[in-house]
MDTraj code that builds the backbone (N, CA, C; nanometers):
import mdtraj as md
import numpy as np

residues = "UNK UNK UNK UNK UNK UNK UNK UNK UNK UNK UNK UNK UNK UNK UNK UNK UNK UNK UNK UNK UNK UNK UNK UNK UNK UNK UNK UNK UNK UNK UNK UNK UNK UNK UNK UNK UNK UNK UNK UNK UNK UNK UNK UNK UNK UNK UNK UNK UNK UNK UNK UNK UNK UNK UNK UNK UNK UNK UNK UNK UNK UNK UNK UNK UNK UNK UNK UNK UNK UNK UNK UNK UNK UNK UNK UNK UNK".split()
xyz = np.array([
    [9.8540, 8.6814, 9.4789],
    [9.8596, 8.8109, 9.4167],
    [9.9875, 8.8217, 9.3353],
    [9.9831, 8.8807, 9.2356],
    [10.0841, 8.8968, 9.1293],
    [10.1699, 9.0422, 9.0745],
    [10.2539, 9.0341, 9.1942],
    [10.3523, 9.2153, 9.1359],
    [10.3616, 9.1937, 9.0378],
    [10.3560, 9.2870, 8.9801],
    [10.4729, 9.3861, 8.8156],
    [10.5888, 9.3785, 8.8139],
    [10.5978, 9.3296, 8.7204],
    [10.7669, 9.2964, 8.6956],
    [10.8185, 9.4438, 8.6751],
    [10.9359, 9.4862, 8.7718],
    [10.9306, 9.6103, 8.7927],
    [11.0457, 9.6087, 8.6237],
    [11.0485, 9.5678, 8.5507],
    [11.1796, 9.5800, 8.4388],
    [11.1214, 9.5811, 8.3533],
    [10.9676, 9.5800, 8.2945],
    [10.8742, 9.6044, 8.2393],
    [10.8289, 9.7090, 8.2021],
    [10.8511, 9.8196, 8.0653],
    [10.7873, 9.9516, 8.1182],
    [10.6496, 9.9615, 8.1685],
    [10.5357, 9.9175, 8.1477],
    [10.4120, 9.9038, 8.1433],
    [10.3519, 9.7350, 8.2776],
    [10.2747, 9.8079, 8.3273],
    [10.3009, 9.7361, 8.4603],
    [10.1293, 9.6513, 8.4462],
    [10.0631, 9.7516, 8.3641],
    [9.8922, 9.7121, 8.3444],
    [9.9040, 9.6363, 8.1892],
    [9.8646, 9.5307, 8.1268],
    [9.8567, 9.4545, 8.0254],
    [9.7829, 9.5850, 7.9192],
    [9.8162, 9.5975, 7.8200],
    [9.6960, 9.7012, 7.7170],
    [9.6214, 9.8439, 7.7845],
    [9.7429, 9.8471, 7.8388],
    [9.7237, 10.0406, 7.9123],
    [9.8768, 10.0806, 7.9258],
    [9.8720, 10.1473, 7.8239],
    [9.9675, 10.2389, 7.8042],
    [9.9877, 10.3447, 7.8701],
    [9.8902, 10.3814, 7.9155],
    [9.9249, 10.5370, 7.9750],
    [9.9963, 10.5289, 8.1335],
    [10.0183, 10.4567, 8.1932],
    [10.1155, 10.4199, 8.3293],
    [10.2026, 10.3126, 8.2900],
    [10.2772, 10.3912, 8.3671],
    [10.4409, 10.3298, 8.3165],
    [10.5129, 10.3006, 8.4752],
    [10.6228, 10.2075, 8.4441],
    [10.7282, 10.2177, 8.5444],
    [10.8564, 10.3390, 8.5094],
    [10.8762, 10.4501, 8.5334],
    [10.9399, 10.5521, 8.5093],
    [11.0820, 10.5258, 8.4709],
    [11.1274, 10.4672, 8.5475],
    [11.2671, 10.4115, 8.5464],
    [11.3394, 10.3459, 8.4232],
    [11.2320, 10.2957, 8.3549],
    [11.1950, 10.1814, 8.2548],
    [11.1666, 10.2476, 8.0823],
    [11.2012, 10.4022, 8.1216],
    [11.1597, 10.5088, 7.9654],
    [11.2433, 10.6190, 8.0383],
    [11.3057, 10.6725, 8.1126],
    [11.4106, 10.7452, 8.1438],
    [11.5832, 10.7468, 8.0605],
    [11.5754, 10.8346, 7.9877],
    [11.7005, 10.8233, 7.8946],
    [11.7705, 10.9278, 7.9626],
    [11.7504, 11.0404, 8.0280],
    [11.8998, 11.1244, 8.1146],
    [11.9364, 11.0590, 8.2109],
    [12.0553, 11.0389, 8.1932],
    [12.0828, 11.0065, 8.2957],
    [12.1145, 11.0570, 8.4798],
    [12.0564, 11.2379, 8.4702],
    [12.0777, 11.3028, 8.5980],
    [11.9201, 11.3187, 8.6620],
    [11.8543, 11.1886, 8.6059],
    [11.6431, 11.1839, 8.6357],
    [11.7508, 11.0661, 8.6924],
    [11.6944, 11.0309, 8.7870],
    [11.6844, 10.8969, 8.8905],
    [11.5839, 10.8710, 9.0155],
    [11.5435, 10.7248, 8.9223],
    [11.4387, 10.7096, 8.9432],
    [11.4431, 10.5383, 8.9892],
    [11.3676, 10.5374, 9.1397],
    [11.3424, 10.4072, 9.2286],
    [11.2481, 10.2579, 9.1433],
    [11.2782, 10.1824, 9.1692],
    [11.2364, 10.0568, 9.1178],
    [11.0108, 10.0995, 9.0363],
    [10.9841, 10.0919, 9.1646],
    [10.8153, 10.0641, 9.1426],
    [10.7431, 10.2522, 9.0860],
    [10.8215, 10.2997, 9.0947],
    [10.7893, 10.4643, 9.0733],
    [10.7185, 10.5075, 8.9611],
    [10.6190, 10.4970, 8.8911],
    [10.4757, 10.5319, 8.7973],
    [10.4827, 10.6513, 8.7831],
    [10.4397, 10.6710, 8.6362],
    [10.4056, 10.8157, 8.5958],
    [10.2951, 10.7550, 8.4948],
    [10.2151, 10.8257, 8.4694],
    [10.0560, 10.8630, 8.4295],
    [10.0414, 10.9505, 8.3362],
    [10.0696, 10.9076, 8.1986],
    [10.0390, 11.0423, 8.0957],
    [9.8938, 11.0282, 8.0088],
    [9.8315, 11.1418, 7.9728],
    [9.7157, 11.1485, 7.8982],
    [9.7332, 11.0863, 7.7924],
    [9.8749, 11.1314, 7.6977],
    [9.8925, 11.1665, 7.5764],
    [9.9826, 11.0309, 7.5374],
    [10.1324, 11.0732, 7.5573],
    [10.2543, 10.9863, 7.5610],
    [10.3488, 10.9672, 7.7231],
    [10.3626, 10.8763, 7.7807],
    [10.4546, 10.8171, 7.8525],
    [10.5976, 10.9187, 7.8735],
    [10.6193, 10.9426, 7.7521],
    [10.7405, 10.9365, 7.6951],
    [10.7708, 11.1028, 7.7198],
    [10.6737, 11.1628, 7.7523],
    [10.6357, 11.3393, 7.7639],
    [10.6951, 11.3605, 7.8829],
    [10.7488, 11.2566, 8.0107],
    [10.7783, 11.3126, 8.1177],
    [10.9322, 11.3896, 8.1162],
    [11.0025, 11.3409, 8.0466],
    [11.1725, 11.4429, 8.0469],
    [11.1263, 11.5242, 8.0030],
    [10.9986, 11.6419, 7.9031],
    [11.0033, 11.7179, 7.8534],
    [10.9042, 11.8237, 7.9963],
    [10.8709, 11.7682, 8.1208],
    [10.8140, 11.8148, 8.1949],
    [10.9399, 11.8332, 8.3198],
    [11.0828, 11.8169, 8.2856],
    [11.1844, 11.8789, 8.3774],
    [11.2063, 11.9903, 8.3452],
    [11.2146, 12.0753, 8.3851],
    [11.2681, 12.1752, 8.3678],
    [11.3741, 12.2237, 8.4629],
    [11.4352, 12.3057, 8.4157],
    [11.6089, 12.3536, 8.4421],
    [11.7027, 12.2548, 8.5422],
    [11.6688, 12.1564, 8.4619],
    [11.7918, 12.0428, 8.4961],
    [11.9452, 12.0904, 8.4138],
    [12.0121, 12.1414, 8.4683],
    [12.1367, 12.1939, 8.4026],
    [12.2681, 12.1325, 8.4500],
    [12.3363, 12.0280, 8.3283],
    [12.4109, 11.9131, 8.3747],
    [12.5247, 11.9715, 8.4108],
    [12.5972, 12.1143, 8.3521],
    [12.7003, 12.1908, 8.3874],
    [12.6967, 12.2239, 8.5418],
    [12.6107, 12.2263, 8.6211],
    [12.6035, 12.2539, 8.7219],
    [12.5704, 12.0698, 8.8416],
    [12.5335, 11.9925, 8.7733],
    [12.5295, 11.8800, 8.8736],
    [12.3888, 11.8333, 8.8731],
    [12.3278, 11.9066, 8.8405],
    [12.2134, 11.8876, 8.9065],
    [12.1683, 11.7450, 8.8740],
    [12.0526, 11.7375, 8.9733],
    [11.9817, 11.5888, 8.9401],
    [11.8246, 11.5524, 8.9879],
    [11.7613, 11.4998, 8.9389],
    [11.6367, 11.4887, 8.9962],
    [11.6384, 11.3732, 9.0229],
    [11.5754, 11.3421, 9.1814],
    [11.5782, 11.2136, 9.2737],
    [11.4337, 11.1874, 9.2967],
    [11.4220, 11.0500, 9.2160],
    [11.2206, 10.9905, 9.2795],
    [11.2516, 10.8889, 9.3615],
    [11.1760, 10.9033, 9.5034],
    [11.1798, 10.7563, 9.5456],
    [11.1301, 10.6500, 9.4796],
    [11.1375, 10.5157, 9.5176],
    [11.0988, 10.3677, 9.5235],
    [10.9886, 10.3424, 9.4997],
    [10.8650, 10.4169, 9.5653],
    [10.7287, 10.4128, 9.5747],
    [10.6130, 10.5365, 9.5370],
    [10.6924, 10.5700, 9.4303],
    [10.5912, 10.7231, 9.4275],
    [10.4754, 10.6870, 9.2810],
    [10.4162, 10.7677, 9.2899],
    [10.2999, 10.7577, 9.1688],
    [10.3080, 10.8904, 9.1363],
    [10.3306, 10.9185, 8.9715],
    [10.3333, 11.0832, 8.9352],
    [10.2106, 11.0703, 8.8396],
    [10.1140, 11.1984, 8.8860],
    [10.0327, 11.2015, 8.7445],
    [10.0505, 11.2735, 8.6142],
    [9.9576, 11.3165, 8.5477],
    [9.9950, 11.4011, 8.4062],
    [10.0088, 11.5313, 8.4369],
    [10.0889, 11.5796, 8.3282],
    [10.0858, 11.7530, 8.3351],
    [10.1423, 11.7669, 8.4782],
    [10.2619, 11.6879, 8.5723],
    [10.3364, 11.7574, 8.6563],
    [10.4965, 11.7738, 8.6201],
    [10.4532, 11.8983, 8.6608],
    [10.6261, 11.9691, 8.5839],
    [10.7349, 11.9961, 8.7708],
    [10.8386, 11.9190, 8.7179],
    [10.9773, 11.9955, 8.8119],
    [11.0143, 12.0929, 8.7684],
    [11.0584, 12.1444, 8.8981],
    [11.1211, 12.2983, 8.8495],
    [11.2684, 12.2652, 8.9155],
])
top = md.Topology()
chain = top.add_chain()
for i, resn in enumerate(residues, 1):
    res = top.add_residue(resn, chain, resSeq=i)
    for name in ("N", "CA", "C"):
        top.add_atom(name, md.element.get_by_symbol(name[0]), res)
traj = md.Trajectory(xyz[None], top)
């Protein structure tokens, strides 16, 4: 059997729409675990625009484990 190279954004050959999260994450206060998937309809790339009130003046940070799977259209609050 053959893992996904977890340093890969795209873990399925010619399917774009699941990603390794970690791997298209540009803030740096989103942190995000090695194998951790997100699932978009549209673009990949739509998940920082589904944080909401991440406010860096204050610390904040959003923490994904190692092993999670996110689907489309889920928003943090």
């Amino acid at each position: 059997m053959n893992i996904p190279d977890k340093d890969k954004p795209f873990p399925l050959e010619h399917y774009d729409r699941l990603c390794f999260l970690k791997n298209i994450i540009t803030n740096p206060n989103i942190i995000v675990g090695d194998y951790s998937c997100y699932d978009d309809f549209e673009d990949v790339h739509n998940f920082e625009k589904n944080v909401k009130y991440l406010f860096d003046f204050r610390g904040d940070q959003l923490i994904i484990g190692k092993f999670c799977m996110i689907s489309s259209d889920v928003t943090f609050i």
